[in-house]
C-alpha positions, 0 to 999 in steps of 0.5 A, a space after each residue: 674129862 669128867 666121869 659119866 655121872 652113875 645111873 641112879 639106882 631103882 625104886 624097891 616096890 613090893 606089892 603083897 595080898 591075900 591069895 585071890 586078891 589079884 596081886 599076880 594080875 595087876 604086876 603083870 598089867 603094870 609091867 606090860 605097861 611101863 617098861 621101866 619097871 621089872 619084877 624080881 624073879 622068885 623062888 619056890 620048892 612047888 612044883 610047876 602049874 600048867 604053863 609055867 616055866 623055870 627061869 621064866 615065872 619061878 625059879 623051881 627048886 627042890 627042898 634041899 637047894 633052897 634050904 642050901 641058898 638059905 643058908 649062904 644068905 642067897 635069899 633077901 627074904 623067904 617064908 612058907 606057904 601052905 607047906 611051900 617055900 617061897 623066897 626072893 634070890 638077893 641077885 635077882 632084886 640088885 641086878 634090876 636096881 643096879 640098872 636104874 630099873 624100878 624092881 617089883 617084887 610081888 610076895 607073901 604077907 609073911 615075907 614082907 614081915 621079913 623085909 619090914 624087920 630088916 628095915 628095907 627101904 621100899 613102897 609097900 603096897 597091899 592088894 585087897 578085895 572089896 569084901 570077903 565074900 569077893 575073895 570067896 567068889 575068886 577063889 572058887 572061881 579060879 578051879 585051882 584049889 579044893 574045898 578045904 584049902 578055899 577054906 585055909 585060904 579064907 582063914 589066912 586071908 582074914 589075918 592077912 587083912 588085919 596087917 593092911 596098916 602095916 603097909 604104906 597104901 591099900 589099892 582096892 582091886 575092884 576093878 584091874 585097869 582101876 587097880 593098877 592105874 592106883 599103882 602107877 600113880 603111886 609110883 608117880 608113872 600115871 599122868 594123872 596126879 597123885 591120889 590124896 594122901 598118896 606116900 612118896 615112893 621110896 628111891 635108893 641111892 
């Protein structure tokens, strides 16, 4: 009897942008729609925000055992955010590939620095706005964050920005269903074809 062929592996998709541009928004509309893909699980040192739960939107650490998962070589990548560690549990990313399973993973500019210097093999896909003055208007509209850290935001943002042709496609996020229909194309999940200029998604083997 011949063996059962092996289940192919999942795509590695990494989706990253300046704070307000959306990214969070446009994962959650993508995964709602196409079951094949699931995000990856991430980790921080911040405390939870209204309604957030551990295990379930973040894996909430304190200092000391991210710093200890860091130093076992737990984390595929990490890096800090205004004061905050954030990092991709290892397991969390292979558990979804090794299920056939497209793995999403939505992090910071600086991390995907990380991965692109490890030379891991992904789609790496930037969320932007349509202009600055939009990312202004979000920011601010959104309640969360004071004056001065608006203002760190917008500074980050700026140099974020100039490392959009760092990644393989820019998706605009002027509008959510435009946004994430971009994405899905990308991924070849849309019906409609590929936009022009498009780059093939990336599979492991």
């Amino acid at each position: 009897m011949n063996p059962a062929p092996a289940r192919p592996a999942g795509r590695l998709v990494v989706l990253s942008g300046p704070s307000g541009a959306g990214k969070t928004s446009v994962a959650r509309a993508l995964l709602a729609r196409h079951p094949g893909v699931r995000r990856a699980l991430t980790a921080t040192t911040r405390p939870p925000r209204g309604g957030e739960r551990d295990g379930v939107d973040y894996e909430f650490l304190d200092e000391a055992e991210f710093e200890r998962r860091l130093a076992r070589g737990e984390m595929l990548e990490h890096a800090r955010v205004y004061g905050v560690l954030y990092g991709t549990p290892r397991r969390n990313v292979e558990r979804i590939l090794a299920a056939g399973l497209d793995c999403l993973l939505v992090i910071d500019v600086q991390g995907v620095g990380t991965l692109r210097a490890q030379g891991v093999d992904a789609l790496y896909l930037f969320v932007d706005v349509p202009d600055p003055a939009e990312l202004a208007r979000r920011l601010a509209a959104r309640g969360e964050d004071s004056p001065a850290e608006i203002a760190a935001r917008l500074e980050a943002a700026y140099k974020e920005r100039l490392r959009r042709p760092d990644f393989d496609r820019v998706v605009v996020n002027d509008d959510l269903d435009h946004a994430v229909d971009q994405v899905a194309r990308a991924l070849g999940l849309s019906s409609g074809d590929p936009e022009p200029g498009a780059p093939p998604a990336p599979r492991r083997n």
